[in-house]
mmCIF file of the N, C-alpha and C atoms, coordinates in Angstrom:
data_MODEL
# 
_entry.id   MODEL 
# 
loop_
_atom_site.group_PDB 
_atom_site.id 
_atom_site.type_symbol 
_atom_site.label_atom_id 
_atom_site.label_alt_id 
_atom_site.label_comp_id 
_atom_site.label_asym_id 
_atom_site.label_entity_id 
_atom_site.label_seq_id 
_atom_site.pdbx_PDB_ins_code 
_atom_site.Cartn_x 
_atom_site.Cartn_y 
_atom_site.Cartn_z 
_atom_site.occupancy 
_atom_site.B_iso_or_equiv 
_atom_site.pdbx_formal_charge 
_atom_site.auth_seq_id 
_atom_site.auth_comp_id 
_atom_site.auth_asym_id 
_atom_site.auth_atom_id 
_atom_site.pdbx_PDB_model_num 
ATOM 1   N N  . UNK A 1 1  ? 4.568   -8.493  -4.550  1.00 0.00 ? 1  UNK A N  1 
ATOM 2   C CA . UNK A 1 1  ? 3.715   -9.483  -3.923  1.00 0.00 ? 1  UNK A CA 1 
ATOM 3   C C  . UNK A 1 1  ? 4.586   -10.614 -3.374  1.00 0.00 ? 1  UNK A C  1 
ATOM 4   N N  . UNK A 1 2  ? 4.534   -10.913 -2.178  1.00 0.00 ? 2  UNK A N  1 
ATOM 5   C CA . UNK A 1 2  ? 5.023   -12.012 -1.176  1.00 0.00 ? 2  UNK A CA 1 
ATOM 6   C C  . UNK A 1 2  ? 4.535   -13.092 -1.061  1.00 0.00 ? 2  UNK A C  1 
ATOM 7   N N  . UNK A 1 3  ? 3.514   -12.834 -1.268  1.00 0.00 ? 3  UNK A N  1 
ATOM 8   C CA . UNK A 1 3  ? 2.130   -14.427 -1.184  1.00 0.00 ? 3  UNK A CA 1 
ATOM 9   C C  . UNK A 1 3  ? 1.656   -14.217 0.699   1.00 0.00 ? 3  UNK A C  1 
ATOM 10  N N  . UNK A 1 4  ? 0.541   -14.640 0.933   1.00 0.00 ? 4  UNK A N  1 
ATOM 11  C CA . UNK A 1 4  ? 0.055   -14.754 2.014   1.00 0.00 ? 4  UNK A CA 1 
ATOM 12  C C  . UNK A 1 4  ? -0.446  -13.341 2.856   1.00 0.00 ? 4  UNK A C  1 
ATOM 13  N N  . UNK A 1 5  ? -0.959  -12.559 2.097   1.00 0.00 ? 5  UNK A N  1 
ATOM 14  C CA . UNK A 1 5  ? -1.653  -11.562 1.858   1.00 0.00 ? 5  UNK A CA 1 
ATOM 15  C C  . UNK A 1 5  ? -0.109  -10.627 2.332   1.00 0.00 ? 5  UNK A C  1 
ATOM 16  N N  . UNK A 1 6  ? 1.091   -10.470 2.048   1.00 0.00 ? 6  UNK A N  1 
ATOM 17  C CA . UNK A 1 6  ? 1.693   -9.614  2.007   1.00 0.00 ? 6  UNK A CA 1 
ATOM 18  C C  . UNK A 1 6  ? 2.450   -9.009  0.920   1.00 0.00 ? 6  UNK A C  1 
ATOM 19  N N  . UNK A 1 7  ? 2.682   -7.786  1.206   1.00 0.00 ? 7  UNK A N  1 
ATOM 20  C CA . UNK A 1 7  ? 3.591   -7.016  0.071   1.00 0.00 ? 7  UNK A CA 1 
ATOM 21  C C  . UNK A 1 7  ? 4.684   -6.549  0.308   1.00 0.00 ? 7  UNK A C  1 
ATOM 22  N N  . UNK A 1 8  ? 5.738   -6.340  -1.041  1.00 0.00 ? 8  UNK A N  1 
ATOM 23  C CA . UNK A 1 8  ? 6.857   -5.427  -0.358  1.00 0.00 ? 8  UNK A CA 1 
ATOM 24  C C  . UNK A 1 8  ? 6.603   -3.846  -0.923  1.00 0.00 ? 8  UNK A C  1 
ATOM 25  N N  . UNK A 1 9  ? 6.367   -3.062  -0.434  1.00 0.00 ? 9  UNK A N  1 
ATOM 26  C CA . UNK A 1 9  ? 6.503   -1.162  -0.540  1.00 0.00 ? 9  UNK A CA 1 
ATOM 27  C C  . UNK A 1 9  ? 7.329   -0.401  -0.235  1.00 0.00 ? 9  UNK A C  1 
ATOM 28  N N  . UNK A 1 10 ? 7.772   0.527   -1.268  1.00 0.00 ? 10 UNK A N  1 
ATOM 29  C CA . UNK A 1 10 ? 8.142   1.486   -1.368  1.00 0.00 ? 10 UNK A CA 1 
ATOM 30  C C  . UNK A 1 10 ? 7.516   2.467   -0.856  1.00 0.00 ? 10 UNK A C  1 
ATOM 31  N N  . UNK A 1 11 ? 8.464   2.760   0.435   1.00 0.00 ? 11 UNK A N  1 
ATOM 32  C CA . UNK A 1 11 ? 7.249   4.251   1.112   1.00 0.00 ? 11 UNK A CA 1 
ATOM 33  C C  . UNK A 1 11 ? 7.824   5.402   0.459   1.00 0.00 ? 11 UNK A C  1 
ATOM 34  N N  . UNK A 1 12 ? 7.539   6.975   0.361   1.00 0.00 ? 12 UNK A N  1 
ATOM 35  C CA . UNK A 1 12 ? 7.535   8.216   0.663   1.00 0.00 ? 12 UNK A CA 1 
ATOM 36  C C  . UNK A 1 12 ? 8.940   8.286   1.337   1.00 0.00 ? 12 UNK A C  1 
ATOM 37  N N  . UNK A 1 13 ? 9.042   8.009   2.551   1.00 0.00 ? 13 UNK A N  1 
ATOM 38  C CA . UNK A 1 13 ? 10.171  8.427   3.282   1.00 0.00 ? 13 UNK A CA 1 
ATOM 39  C C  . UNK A 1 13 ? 11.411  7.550   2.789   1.00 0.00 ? 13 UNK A C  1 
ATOM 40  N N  . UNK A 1 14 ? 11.467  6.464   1.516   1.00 0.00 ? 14 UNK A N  1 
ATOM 41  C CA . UNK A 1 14 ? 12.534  6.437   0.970   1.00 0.00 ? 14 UNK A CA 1 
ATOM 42  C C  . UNK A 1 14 ? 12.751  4.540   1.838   1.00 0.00 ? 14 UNK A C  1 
ATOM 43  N N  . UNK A 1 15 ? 12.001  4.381   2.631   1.00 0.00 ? 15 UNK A N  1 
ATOM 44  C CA . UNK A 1 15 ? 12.195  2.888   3.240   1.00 0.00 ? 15 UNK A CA 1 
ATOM 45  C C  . UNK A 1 15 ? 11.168  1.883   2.542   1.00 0.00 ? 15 UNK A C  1 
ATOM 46  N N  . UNK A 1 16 ? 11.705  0.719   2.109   1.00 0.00 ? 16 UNK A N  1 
ATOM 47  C CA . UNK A 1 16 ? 11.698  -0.244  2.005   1.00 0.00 ? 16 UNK A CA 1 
ATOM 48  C C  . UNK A 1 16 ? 10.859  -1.059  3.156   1.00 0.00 ? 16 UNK A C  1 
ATOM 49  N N  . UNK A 1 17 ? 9.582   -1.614  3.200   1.00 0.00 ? 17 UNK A N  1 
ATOM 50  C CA . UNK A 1 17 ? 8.650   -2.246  3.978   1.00 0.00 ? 17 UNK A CA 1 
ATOM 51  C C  . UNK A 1 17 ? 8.225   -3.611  3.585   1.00 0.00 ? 17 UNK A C  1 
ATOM 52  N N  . UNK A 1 18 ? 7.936   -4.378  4.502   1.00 0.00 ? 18 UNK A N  1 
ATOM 53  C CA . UNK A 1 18 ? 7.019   -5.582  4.437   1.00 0.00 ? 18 UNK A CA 1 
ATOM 54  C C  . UNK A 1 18 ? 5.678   -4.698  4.928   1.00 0.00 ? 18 UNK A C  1 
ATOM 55  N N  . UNK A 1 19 ? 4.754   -5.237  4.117   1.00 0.00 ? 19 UNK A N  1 
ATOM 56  C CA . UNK A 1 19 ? 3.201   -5.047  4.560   1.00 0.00 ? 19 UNK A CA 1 
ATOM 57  C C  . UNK A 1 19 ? 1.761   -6.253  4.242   1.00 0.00 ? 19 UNK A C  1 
ATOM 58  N N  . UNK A 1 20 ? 1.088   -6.068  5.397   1.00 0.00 ? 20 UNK A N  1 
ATOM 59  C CA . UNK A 1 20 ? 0.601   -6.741  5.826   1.00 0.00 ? 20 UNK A CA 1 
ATOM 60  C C  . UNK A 1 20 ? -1.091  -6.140  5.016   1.00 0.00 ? 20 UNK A C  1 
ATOM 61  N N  . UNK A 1 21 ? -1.788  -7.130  4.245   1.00 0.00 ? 21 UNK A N  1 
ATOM 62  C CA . UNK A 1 21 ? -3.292  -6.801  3.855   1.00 0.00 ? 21 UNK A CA 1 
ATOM 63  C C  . UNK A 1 21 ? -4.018  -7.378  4.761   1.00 0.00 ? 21 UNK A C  1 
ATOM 64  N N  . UNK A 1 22 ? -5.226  -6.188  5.501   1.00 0.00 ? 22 UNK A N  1 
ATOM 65  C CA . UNK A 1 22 ? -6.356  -7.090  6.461   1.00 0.00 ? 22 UNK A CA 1 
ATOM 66  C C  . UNK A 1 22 ? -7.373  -7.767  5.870   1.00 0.00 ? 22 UNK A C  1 
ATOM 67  N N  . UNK A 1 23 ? -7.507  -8.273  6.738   1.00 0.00 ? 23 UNK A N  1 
ATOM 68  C CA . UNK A 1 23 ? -9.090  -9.865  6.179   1.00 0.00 ? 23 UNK A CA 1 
ATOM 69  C C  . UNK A 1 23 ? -10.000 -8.768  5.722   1.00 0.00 ? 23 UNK A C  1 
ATOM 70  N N  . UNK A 1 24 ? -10.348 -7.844  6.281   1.00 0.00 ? 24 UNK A N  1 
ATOM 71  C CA . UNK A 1 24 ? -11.716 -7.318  5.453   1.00 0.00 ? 24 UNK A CA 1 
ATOM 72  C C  . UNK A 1 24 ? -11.305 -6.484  4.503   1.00 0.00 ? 24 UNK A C  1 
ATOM 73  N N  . UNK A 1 25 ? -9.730  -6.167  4.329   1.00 0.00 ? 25 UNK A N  1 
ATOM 74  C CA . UNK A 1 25 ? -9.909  -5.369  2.487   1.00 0.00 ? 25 UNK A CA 1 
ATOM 75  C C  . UNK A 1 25 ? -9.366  -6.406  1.298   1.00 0.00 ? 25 UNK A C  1 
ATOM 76  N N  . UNK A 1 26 ? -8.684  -7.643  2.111   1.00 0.00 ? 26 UNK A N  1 
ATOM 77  C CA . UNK A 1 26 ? -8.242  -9.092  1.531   1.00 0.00 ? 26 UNK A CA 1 
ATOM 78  C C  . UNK A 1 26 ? -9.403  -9.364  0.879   1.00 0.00 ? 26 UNK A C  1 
ATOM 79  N N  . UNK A 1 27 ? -10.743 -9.763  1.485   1.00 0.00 ? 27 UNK A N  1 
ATOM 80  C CA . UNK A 1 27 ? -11.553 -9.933  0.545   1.00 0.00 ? 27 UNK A CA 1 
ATOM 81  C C  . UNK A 1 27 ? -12.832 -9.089  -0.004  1.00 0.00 ? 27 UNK A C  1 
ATOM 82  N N  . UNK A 1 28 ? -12.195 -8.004  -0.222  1.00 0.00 ? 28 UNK A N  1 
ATOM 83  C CA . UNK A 1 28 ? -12.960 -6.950  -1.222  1.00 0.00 ? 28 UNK A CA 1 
ATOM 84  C C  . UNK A 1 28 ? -11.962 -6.229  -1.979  1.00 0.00 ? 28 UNK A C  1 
ATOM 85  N N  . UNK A 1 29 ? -10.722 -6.200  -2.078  1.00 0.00 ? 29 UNK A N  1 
ATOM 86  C CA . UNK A 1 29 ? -9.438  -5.291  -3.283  1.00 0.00 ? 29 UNK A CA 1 
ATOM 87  C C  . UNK A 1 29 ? -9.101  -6.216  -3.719  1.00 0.00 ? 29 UNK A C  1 
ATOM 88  N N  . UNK A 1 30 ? -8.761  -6.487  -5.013  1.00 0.00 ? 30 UNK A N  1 
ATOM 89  C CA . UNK A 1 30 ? -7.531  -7.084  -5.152  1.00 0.00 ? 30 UNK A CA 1 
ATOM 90  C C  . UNK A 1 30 ? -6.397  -6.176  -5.133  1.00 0.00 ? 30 UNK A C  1 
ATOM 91  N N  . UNK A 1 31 ? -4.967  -6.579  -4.827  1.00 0.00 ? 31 UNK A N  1 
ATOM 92  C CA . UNK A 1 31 ? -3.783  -5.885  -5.277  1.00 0.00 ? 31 UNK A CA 1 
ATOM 93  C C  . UNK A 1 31 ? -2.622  -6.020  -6.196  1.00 0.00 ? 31 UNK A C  1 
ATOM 94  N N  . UNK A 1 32 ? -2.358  -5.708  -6.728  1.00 0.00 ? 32 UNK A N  1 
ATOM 95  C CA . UNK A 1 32 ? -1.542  -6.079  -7.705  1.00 0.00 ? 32 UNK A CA 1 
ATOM 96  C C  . UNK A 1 32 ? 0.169   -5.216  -7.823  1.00 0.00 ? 32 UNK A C  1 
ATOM 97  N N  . UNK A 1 33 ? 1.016   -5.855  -8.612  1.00 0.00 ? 33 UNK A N  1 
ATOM 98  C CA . UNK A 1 33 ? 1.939   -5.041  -8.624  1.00 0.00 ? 33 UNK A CA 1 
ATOM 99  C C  . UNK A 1 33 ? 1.805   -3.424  -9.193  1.00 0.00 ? 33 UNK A C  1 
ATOM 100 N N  . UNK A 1 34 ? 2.462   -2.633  -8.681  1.00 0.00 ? 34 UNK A N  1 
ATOM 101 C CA . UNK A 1 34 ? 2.406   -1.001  -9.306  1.00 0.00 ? 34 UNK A CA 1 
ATOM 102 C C  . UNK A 1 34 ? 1.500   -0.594  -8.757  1.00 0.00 ? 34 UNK A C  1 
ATOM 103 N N  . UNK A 1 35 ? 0.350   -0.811  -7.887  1.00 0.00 ? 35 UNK A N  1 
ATOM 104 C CA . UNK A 1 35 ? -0.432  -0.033  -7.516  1.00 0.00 ? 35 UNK A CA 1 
ATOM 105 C C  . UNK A 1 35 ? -0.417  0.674   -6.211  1.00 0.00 ? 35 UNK A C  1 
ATOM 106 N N  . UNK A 1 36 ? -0.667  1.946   -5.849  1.00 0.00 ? 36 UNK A N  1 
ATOM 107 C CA . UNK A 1 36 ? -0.429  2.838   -5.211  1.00 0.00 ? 36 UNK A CA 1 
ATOM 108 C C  . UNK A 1 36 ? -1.637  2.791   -3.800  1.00 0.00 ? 36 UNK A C  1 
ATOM 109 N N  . UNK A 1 37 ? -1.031  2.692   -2.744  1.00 0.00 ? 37 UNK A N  1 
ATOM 110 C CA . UNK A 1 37 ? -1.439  2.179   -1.741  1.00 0.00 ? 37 UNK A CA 1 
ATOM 111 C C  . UNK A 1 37 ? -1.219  3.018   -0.882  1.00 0.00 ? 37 UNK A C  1 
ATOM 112 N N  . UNK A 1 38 ? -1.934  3.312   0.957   1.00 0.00 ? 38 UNK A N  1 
ATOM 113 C CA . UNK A 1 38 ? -1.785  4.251   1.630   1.00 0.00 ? 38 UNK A CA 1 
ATOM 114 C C  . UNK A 1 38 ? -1.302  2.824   2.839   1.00 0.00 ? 38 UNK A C  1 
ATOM 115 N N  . UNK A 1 39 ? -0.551  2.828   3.437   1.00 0.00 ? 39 UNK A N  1 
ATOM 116 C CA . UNK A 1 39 ? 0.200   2.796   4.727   1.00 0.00 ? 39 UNK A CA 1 
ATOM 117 C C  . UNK A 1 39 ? 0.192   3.088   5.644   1.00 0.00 ? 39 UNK A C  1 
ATOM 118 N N  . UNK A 1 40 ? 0.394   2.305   7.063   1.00 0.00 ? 40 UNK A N  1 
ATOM 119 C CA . UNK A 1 40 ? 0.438   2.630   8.279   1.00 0.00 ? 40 UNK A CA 1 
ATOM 120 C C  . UNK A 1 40 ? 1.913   2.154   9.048   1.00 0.00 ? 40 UNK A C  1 
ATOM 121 N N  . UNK A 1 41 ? 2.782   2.316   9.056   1.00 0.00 ? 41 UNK A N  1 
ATOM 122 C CA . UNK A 1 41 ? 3.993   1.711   10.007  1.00 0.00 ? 41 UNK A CA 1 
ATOM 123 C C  . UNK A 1 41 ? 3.723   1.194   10.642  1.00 0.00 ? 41 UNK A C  1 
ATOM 124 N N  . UNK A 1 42 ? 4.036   0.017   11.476  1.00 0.00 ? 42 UNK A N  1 
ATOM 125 C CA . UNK A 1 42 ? 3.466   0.126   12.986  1.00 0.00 ? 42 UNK A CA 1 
ATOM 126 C C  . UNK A 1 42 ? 4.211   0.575   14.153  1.00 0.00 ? 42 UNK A C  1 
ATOM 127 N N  . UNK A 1 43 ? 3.724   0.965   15.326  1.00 0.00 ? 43 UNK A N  1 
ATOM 128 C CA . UNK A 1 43 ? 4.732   1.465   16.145  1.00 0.00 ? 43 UNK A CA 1 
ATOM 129 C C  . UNK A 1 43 ? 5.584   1.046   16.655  1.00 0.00 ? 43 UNK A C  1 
ATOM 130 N N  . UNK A 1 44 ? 5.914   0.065   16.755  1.00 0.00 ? 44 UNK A N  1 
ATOM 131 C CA . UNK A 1 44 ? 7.089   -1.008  17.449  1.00 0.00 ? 44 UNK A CA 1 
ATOM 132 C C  . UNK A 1 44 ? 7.690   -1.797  16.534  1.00 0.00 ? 44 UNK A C  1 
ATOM 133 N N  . UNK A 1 45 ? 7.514   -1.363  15.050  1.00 0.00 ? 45 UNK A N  1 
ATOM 134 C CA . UNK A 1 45 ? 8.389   -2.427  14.014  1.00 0.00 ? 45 UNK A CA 1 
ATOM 135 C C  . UNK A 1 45 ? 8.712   -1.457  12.872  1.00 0.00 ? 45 UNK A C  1 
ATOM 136 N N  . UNK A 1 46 ? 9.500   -0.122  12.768  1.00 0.00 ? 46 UNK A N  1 
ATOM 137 C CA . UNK A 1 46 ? 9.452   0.431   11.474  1.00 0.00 ? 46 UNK A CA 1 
ATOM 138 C C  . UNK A 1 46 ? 9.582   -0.457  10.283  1.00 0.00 ? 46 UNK A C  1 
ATOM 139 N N  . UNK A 1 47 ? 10.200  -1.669  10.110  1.00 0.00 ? 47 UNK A N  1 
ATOM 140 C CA . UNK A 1 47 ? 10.168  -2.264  8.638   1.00 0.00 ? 47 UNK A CA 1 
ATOM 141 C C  . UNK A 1 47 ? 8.866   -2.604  8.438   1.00 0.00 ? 47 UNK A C  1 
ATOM 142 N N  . UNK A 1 48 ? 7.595   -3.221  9.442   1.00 0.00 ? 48 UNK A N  1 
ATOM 143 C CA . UNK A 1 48 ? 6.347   -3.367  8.919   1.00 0.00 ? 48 UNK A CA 1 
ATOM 144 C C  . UNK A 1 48 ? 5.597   -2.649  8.561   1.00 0.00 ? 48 UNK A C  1 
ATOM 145 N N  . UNK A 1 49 ? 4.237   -2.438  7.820   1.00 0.00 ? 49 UNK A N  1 
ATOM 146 C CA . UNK A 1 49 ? 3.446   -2.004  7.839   1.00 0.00 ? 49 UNK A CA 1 
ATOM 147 C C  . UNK A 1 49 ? 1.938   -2.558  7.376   1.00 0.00 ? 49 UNK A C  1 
ATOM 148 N N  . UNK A 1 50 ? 0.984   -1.784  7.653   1.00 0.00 ? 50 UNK A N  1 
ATOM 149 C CA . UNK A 1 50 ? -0.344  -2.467  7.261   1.00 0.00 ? 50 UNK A CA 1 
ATOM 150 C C  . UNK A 1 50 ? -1.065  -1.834  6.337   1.00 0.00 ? 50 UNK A C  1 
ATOM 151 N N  . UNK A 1 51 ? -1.357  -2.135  5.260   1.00 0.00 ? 51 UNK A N  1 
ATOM 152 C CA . UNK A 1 51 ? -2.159  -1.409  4.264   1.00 0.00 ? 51 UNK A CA 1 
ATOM 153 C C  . UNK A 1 51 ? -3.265  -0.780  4.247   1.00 0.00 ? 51 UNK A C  1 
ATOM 154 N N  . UNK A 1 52 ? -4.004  -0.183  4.220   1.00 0.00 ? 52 UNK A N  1 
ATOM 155 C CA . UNK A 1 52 ? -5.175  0.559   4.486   1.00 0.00 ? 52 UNK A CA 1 
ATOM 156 C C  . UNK A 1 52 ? -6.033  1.116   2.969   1.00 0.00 ? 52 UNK A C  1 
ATOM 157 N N  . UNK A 1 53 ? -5.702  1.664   2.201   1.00 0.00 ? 53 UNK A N  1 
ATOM 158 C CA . UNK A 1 53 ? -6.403  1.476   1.126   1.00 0.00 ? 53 UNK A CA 1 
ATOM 159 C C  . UNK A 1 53 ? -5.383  1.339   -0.012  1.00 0.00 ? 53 UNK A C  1 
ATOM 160 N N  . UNK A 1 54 ? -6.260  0.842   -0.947  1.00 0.00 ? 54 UNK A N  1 
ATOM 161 C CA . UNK A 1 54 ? -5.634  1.030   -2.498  1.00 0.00 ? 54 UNK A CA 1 
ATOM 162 C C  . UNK A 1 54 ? -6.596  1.838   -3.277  1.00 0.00 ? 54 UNK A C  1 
ATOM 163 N N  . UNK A 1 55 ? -5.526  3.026   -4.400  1.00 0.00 ? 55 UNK A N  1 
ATOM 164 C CA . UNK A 1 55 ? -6.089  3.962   -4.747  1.00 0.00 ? 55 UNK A CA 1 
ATOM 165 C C  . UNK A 1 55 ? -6.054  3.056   -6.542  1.00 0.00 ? 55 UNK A C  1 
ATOM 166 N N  . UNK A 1 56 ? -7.203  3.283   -7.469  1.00 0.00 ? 56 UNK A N  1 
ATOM 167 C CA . UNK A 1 56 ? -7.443  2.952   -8.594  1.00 0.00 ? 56 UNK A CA 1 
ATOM 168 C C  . UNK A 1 56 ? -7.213  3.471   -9.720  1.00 0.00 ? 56 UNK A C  1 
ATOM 169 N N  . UNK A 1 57 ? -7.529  3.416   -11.055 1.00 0.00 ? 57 UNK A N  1 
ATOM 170 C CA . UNK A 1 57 ? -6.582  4.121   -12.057 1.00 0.00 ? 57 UNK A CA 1 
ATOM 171 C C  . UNK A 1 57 ? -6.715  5.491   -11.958 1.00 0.00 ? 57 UNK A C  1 
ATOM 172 N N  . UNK A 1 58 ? -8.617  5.792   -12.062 1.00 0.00 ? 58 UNK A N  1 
ATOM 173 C CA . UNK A 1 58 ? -9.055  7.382   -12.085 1.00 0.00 ? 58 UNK A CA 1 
ATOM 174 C C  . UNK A 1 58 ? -8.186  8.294   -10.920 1.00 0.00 ? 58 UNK A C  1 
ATOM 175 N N  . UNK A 1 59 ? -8.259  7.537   -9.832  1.00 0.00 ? 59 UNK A N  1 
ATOM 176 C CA . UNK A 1 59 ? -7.564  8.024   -8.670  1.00 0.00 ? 59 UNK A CA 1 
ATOM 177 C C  . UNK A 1 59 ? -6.478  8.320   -8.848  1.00 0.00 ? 59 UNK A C  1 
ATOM 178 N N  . UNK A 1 60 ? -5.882  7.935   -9.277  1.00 0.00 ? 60 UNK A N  1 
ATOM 179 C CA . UNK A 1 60 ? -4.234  8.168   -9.173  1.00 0.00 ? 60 UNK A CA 1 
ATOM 180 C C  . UNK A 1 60 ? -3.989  8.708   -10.168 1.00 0.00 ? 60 UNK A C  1 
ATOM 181 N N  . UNK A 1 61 ? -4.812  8.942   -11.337 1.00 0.00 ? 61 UNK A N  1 
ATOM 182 C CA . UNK A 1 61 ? -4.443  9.927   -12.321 1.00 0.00 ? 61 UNK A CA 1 
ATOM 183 C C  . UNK A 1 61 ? -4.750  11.233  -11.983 1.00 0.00 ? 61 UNK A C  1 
ATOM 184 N N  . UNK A 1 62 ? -6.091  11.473  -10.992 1.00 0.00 ? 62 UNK A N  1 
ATOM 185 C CA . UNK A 1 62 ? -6.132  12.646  -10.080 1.00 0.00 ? 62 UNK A CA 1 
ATOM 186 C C  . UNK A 1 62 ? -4.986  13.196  -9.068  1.00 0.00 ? 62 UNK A C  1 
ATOM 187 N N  . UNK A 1 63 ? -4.792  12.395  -8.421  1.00 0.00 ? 63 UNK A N  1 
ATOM 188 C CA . UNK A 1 63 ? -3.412  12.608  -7.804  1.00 0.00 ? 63 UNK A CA 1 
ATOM 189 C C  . UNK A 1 63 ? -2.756  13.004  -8.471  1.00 0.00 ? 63 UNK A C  1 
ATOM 190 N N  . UNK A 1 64 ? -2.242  12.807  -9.162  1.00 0.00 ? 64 UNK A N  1 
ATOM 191 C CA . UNK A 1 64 ? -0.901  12.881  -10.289 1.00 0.00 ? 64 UNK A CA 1 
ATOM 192 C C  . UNK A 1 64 ? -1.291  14.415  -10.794 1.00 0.00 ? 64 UNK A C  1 
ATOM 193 N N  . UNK A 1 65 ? -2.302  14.568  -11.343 1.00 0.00 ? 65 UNK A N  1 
ATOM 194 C CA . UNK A 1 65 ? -2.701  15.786  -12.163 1.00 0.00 ? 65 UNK A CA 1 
ATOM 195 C C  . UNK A 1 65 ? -2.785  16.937  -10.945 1.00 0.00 ? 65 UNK A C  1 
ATOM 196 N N  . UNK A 1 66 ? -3.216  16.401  -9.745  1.00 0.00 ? 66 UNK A N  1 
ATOM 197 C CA . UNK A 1 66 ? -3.450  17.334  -8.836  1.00 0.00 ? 66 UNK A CA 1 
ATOM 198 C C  . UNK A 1 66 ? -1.832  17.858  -7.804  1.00 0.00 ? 66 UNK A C  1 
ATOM 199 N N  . UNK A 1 67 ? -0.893  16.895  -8.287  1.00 0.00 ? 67 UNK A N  1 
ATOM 200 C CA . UNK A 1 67 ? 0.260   17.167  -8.090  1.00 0.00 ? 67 UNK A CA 1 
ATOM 201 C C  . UNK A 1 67 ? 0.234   16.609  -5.848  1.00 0.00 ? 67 UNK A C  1 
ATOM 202 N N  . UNK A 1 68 ? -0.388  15.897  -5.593  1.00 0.00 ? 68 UNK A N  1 
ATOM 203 C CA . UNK A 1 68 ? -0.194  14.964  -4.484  1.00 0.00 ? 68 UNK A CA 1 
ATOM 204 C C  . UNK A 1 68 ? 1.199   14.060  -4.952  1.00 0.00 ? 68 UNK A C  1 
ATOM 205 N N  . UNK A 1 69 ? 0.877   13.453  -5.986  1.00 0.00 ? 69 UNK A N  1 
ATOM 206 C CA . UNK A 1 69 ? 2.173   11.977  -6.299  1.00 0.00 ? 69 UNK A CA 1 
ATOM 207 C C  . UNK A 1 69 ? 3.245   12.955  -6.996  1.00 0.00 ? 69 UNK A C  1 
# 
């Protein structure tokens, strides 16, 4: 957590990101450290990105069991 609705992430492809939370999931998620999040790059800035959902405990223990993570 960065403060000012941004984060730093660990993507998949091994890069290191700044990311950006939008006003309408800013105020309905909270986010917290460790939690597992889906991503968008943007096209003209590979270090940014914009967050799009956050997945919750049940979720990600599905993942995990279902062998996605």
């Amino acid at each position: 957590m960065l403060g000012a609705s941004r984060l730093e992430v660990k993507c998949q492809d091994g890069k290191d990101r700044m990311a950006r939370v939008p006003g309408k999931l800013r105020k309905r998620v909270w986010m917290r450290q460790g939690d597992i999040v889906i991503v968008v790059p943007w096209d003209f800035q590979d270090s940014k990105a914009d967050v799009i959902w956050r997945y919750t405990g049940p979720q990600v223990g599905w993942l995990k069991r279902n062998g996605y993570i």
